[in-house]
N, CA and C atoms as a LAMMPS dump frame, in Angstrom:
ITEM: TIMESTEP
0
ITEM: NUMBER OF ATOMS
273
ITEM: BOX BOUNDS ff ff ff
-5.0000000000000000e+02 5.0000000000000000e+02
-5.0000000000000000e+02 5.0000000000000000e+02
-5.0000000000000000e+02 5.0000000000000000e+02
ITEM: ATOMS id mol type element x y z
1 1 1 N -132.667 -18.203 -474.881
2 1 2 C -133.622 -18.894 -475.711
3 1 3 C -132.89 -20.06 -476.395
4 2 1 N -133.782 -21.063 -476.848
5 2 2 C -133.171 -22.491 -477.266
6 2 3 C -133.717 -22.711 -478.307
7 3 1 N -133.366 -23.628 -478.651
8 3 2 C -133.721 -24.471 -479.821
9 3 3 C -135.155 -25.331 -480.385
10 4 1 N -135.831 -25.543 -481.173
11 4 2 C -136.812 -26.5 -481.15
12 4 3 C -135.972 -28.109 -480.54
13 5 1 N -134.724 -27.867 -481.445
14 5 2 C -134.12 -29.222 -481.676
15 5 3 C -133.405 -29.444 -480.682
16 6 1 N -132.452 -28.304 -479.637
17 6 2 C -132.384 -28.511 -478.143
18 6 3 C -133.468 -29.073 -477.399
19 7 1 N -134.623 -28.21 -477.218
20 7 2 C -135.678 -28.947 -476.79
21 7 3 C -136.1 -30.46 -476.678
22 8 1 N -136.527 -30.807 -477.827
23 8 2 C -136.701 -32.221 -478.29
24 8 3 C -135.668 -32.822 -477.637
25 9 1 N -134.705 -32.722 -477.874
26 9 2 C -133.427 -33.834 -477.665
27 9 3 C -133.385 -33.978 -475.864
28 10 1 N -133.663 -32.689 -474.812
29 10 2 C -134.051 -32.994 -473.373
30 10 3 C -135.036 -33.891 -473.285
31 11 1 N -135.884 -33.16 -473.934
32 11 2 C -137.641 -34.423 -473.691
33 11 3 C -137.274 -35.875 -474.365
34 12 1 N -136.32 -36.169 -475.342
35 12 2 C -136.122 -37.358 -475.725
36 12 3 C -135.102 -38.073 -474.474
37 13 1 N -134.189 -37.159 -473.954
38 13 2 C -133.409 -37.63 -473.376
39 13 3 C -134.442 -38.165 -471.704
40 14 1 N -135.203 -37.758 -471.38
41 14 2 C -136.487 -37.617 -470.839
42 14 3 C -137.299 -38.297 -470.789
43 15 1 N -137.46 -38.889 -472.084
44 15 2 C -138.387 -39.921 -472.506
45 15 3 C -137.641 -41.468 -472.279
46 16 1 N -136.345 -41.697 -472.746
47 16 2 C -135.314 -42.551 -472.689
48 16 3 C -135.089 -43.411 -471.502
49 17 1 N -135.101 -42.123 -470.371
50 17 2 C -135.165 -42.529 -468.923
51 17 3 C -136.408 -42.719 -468.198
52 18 1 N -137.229 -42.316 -468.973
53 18 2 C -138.726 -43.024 -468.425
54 18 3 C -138.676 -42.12 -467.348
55 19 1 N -138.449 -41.183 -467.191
56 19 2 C -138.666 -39.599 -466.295
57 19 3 C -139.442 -39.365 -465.902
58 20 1 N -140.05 -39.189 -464.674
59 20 2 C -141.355 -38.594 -464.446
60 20 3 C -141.068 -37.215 -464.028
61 21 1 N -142.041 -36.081 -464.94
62 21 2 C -141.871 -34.761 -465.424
63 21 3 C -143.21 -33.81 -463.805
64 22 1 N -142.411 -33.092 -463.912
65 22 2 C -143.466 -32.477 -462.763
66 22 3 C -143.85 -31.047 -464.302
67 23 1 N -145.512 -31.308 -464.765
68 23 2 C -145.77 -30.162 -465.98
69 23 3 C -147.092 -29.465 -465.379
70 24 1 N -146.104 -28.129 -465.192
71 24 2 C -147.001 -26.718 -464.914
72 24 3 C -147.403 -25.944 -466.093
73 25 1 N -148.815 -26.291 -466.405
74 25 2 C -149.321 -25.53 -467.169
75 25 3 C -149.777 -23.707 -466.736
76 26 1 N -149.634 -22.838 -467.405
77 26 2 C -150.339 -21.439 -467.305
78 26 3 C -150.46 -21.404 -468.594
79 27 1 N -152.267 -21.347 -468.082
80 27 2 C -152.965 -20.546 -469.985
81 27 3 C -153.553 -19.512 -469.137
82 28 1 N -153.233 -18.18 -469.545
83 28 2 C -154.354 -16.952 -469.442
84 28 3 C -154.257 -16.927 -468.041
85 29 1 N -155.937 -16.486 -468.273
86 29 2 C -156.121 -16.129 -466.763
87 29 3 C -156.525 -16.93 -465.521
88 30 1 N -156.538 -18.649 -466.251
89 30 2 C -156.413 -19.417 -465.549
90 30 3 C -155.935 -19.924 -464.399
91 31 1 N -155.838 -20.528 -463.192
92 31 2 C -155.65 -21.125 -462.278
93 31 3 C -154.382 -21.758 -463.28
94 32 1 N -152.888 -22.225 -462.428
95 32 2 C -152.034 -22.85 -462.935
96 32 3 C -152.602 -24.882 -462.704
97 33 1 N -152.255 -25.448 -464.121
98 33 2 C -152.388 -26.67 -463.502
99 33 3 C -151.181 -27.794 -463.252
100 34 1 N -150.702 -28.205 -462.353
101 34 2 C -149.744 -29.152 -462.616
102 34 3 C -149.885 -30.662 -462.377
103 35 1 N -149.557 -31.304 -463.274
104 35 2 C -149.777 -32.696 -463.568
105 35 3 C -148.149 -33.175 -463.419
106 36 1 N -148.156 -34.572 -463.318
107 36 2 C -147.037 -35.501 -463.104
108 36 3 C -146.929 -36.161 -464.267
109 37 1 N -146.189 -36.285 -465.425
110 37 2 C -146.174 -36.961 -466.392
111 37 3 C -144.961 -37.856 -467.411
112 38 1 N -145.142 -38.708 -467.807
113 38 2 C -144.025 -38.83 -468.419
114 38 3 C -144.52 -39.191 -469.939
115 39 1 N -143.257 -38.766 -470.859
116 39 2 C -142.811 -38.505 -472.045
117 39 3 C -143.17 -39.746 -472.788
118 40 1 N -143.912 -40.094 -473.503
119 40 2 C -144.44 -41.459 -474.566
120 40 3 C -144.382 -40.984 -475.891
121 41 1 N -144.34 -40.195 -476.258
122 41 2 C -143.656 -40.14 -477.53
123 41 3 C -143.506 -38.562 -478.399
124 42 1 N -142.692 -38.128 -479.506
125 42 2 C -142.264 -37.519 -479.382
126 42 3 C -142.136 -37.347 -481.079
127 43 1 N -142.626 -36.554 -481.879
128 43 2 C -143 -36.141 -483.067
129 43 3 C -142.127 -34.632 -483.954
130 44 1 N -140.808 -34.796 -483.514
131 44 2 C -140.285 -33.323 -483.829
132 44 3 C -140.664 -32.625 -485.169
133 45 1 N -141.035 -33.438 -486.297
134 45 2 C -141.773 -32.584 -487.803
135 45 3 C -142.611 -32.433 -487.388
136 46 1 N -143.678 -32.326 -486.694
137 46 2 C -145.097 -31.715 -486.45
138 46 3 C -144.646 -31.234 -485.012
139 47 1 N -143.79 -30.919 -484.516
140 47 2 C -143.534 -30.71 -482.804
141 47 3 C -144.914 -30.706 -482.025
142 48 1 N -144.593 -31.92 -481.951
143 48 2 C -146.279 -32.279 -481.049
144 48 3 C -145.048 -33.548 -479.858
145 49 1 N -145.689 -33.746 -478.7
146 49 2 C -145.189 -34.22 -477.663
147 49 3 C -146.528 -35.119 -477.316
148 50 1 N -145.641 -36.567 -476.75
149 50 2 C -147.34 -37.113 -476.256
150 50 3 C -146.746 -37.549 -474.7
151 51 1 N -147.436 -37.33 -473.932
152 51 2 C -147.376 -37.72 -472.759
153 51 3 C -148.266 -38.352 -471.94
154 52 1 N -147.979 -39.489 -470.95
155 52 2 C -149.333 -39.813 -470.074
156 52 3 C -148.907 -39.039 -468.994
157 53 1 N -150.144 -39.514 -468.803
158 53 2 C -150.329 -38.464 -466.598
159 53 3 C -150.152 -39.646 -465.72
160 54 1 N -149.136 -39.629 -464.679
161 54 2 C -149.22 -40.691 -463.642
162 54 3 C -150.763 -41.046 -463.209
163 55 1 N -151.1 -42.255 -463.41
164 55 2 C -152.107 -43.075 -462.84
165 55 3 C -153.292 -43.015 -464.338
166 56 1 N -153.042 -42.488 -464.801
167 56 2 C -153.857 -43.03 -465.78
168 56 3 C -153.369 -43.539 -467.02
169 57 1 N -154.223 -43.919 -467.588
170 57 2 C -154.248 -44.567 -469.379
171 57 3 C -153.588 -43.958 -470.67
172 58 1 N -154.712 -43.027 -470.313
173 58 2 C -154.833 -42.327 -472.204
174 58 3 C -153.742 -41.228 -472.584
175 59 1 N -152.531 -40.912 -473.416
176 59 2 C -151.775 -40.44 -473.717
177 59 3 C -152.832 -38.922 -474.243
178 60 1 N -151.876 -38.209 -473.818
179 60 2 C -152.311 -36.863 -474.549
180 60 3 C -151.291 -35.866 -475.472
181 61 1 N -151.434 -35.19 -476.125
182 61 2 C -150.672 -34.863 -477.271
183 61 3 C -150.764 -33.104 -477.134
184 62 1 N -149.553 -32.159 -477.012
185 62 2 C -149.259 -31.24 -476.361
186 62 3 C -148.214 -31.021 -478.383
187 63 1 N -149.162 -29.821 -478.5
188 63 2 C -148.71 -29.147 -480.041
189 63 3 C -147.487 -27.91 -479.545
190 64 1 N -146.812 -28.019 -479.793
191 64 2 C -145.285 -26.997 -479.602
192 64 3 C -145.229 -26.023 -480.734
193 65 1 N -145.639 -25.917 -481.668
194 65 2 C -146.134 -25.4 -482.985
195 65 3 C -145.617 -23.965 -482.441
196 66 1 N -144.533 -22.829 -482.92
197 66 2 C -144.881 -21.597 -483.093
198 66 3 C -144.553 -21.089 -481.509
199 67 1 N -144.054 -22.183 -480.615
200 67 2 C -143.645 -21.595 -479.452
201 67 3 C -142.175 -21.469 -479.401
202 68 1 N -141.745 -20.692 -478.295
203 68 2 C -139.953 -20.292 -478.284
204 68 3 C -139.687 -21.147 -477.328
205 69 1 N -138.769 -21.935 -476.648
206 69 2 C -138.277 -22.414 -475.81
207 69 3 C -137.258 -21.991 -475.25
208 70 1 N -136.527 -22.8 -473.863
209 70 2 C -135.801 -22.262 -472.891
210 70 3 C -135.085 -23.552 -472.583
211 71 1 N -134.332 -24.152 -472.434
212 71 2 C -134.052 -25.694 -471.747
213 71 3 C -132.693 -25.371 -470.686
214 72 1 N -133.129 -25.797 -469.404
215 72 2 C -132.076 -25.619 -468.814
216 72 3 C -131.918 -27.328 -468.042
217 73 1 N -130.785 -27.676 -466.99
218 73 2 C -130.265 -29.163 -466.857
219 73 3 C -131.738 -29.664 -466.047
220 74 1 N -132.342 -29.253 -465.48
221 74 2 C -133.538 -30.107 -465.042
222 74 3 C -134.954 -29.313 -465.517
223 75 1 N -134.764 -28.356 -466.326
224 75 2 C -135.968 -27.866 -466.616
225 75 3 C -136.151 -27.603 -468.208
226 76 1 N -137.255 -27.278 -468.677
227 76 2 C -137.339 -27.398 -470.51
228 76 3 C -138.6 -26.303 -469.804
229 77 1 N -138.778 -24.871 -470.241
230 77 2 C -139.847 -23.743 -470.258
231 77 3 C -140.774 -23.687 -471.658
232 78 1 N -141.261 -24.157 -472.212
233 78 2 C -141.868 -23.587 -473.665
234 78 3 C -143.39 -22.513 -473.458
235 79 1 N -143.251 -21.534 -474.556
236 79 2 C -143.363 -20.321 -474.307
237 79 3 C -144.192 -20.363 -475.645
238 80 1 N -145.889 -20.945 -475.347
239 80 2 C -146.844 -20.656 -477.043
240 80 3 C -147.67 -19.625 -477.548
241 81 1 N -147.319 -18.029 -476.109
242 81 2 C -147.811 -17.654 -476.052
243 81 3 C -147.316 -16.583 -475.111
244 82 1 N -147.967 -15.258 -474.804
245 82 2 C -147.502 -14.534 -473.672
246 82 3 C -148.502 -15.214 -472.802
247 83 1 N -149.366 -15.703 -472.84
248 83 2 C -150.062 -16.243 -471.494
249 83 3 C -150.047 -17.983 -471.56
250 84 1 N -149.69 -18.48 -472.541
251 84 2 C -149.594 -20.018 -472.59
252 84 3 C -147.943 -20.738 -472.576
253 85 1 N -147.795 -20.855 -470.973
254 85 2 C -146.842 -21.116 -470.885
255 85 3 C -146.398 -23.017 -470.353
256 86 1 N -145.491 -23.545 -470.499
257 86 2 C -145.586 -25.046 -469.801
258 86 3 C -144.216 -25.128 -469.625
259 87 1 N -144.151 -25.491 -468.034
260 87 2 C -142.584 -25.959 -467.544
261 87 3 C -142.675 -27.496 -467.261
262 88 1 N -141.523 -27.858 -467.798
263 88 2 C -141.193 -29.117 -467.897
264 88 3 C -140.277 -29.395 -466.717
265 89 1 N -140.13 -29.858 -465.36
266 89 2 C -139.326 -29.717 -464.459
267 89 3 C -139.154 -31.344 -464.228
268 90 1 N -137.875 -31.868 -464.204
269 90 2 C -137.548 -33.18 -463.606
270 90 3 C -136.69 -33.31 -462.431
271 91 1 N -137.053 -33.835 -461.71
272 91 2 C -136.576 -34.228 -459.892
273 91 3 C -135.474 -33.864 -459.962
């Protein structure tokens, strides 16, 4: 297990390089979704993350609030939940 502030500092390091993130969402009993995204900005006192999705516009904002994390050299796991999970995987 990691850090909030480990965390952040991959996704910043992430963000820096203009990274494009391969992000697998699992909520519940949901179908997994994965989107292509990269890192636009990055809020560690409110741990909120904003990211766009390749090919589109509008930034979206991903609350970290109360989750445990994992960060390994190409991957960041955060954990908001036993069923709300999101892997952060870069090429």
């Amino acid at each position: 297990m990691s850090s909030y502030k480990e965390a952040f500092s991959k996704l910043n390091e992430w963000r820096r390089l203009n990274v494009v993130l391969k992000l697998t969402m699992l909520t519940g009993e949901e179908k997994p979704q994965t989107l292509f995204v990269q890192i636009s900005a990055l809020d560690e006192d409110s741990l909120q993350v904003g990211f766009t999705e390749r090919g589109k516009r509008y930034p979206k904002v991903l609350l970290l609030s109360d989750a445990s994390f994992d960060v390994g050299q190409r991957v960041l796991e955060v954990k908001r939940s036993a069923t709300d999970i999101l892997m952060f995987a870069s090429p």
